[in-house]
C-alpha positions in Angstrom: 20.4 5.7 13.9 21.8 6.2 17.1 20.4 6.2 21.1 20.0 9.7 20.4 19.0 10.2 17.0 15.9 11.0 15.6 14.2 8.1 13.9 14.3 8.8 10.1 10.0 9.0 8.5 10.4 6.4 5.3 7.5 8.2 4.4 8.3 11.6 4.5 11.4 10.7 3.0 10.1 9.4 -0.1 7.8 12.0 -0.8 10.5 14.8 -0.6 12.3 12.8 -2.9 8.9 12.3 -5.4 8.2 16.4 -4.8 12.0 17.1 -5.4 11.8 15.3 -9.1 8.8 16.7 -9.8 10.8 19.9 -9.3 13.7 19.1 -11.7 12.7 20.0 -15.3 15.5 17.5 -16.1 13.6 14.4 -14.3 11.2 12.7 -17.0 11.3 9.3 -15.1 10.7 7.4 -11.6 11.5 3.7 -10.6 10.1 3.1 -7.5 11.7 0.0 -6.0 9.2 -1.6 -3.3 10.1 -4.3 -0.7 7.1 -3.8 1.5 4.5 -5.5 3.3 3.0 -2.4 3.2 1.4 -0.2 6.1 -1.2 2.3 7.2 -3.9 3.3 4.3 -3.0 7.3 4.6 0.8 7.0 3.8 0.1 4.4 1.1 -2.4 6.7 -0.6 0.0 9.6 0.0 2.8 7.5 -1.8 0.6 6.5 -4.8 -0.8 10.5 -4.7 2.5 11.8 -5.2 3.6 9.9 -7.7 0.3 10.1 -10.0 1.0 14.1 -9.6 4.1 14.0 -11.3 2.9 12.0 -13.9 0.2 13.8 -14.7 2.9 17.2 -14.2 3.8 16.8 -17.4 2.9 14.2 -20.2 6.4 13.2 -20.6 6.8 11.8 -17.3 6.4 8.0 -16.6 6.6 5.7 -13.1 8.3 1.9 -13.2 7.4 0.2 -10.4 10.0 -2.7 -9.4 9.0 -4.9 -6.9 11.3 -7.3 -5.1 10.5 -9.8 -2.6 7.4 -8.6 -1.5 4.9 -5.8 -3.0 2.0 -6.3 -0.7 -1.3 -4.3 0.9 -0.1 -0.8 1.1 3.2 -1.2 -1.0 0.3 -2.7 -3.7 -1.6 0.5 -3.0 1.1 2.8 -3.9 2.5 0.8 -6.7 -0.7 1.7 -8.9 0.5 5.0 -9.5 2.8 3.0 -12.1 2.9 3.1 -15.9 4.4 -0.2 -16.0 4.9 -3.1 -12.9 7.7 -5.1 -13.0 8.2 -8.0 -10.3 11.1 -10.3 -9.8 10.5 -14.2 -10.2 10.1 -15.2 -6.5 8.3 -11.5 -5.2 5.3 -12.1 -4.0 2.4 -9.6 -4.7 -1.1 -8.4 -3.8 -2.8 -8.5 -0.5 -5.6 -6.0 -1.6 -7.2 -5.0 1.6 -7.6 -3.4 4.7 -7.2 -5.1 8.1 -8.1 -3.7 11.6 -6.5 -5.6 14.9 -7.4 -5.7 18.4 -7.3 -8.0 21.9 -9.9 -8.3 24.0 -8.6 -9.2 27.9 -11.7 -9.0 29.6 -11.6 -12.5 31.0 -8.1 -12.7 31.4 -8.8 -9.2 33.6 -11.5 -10.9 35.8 -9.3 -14.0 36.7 -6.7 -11.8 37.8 -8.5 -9.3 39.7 -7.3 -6.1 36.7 -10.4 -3.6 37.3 -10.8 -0.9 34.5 -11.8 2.3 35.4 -12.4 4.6 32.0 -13.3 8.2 31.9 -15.0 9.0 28.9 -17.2 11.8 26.9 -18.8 9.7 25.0 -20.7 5.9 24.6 -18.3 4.8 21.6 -14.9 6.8 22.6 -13.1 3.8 24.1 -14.6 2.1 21.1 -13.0 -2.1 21.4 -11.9 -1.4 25.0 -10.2 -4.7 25.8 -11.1 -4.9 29.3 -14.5 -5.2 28.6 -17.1 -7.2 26.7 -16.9 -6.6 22.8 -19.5 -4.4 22.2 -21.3 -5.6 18.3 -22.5 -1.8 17.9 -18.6 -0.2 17.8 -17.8 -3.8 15.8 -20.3 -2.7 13.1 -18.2 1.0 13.3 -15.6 0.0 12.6 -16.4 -2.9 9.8 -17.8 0.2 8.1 -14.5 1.8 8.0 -12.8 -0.7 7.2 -15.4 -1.4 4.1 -14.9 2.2 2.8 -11.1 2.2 2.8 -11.8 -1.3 1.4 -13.9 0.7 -1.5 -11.5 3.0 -2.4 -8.1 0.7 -2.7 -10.2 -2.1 -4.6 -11.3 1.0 -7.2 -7.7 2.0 -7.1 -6.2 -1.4 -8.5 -9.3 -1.8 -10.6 -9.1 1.4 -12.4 -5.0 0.9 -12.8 -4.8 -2.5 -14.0 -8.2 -2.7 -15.8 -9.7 -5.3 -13.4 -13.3 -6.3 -12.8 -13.7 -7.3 -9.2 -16.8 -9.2 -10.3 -15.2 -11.3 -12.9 -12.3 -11.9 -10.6 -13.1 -11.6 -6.6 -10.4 -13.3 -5.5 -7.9 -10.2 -6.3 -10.1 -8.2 -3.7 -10.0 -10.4 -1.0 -6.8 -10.0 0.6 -4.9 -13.0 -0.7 -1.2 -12.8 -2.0 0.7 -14.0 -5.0 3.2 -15.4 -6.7 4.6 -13.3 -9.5 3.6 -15.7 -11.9 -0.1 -15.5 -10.7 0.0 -11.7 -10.3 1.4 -12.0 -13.9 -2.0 -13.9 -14.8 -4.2 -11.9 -13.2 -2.6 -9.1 -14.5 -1.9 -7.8 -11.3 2.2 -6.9 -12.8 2.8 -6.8 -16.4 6.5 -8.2 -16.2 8.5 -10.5 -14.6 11.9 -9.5 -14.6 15.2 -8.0 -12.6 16.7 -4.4 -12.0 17.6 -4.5 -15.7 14.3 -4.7 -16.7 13.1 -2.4 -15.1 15.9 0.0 -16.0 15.1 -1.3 -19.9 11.6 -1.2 -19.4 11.9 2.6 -19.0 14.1 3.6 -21.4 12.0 2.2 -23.9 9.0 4.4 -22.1 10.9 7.3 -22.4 12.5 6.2 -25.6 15.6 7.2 -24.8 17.9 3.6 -25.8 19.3 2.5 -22.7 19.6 4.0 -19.0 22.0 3.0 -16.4 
């Protein structure tokens, strides 16, 4: 990428490519290599989407996920769409769940003499406005959010790996793994290399070996 180039969408980028093998009669597999500390929920779940609609395009067609270094929160989230998980010995895995940031200033503002002045059409639309006192209604907005994205990636890994989030909370929240833990848990269902994953599918697929 240069000064003047457009900055390349990782995103969009791999869904053209999911959408293009979809396409291809010819395409009856997918590895998707992840090295990801993840991201935003919407392009996660778009990721994972995509990938469960080829599956399910025709019954022929698997996903092998290989995970790296690191397979975490939103590169977790996407990784369900898998058949089959594979992680390398020293990845690290999980992170299942959602995580909302902000500053607050208003002191800092005050000592310094920083006055805000925000024009708004409505009580909650500068909702966590750092330059003024948190405000425990928008907090409770937002937690609830946050608790329904929560919702819907904890039944995502739950219904994909065949977990009960009662029997085992701490999968749910937010802690990562070692491959050999996420092995445990049953978080992966291999630990292994590039090879693996390529031998892992052929023997999905049935095929003998892939290069």
């Amino acid at each position: 990428e240069g000064f003047f180039a457009a900055r390349s969408d990782m995103v969009a980028g791999i869904l053209a490519q999911v959408r293009a093998a979809e396409r291809d009669p010819e395409m009856r597999a997918i590895i998707l290599e992840v090295n990801s500390p993840g991201g935003g929920v919407t392009p996660s779940d778009e990721i994972y989407h995509a990938l469960r609609k080829f599956r399910a395009s025709r019954p022929d067609r698997r996903v092998v996920v290989f995970i790296r270094d690191l397979g975490a929160s939103g590169a977790y989230y996407a990784a369900m769409a898998g058949d089959f998980i594979i992680a390398e010995p020293t990845a690290v895995v999980g992170s299942v769940g959602v995580i909302m940031q902000t500053m607050n200033l208003q002191g800092l503002s005050e000592k310094i003499g920083i006055t805000d002045v925000t024009i708004k059409s409505g009580a909650n639309k500068d909702m966590l406005n750092p330059f003024q006192p948190v405000n425990t209604n928008q907090v409770a907005l937002l937690q609830k959010l946050i608790d329904e994205m929560q919702m819907r990636f904890s039944g995502i890994v739950a219904e994909s790996r065949k977990l009960d989030p009662a029997a085992a909370p701490e999968i749910f929240d937010g802690r990562i793994f070692s491959a050999h833990d996420a092995l445990n848990k049953g978080l992966i269902d291999e630990i292994g290399y590039w090879d693996d994953a390529l031998a892992r599918t052929a023997k999905l697929l049935d095929t003998g070996a892939l290069r």
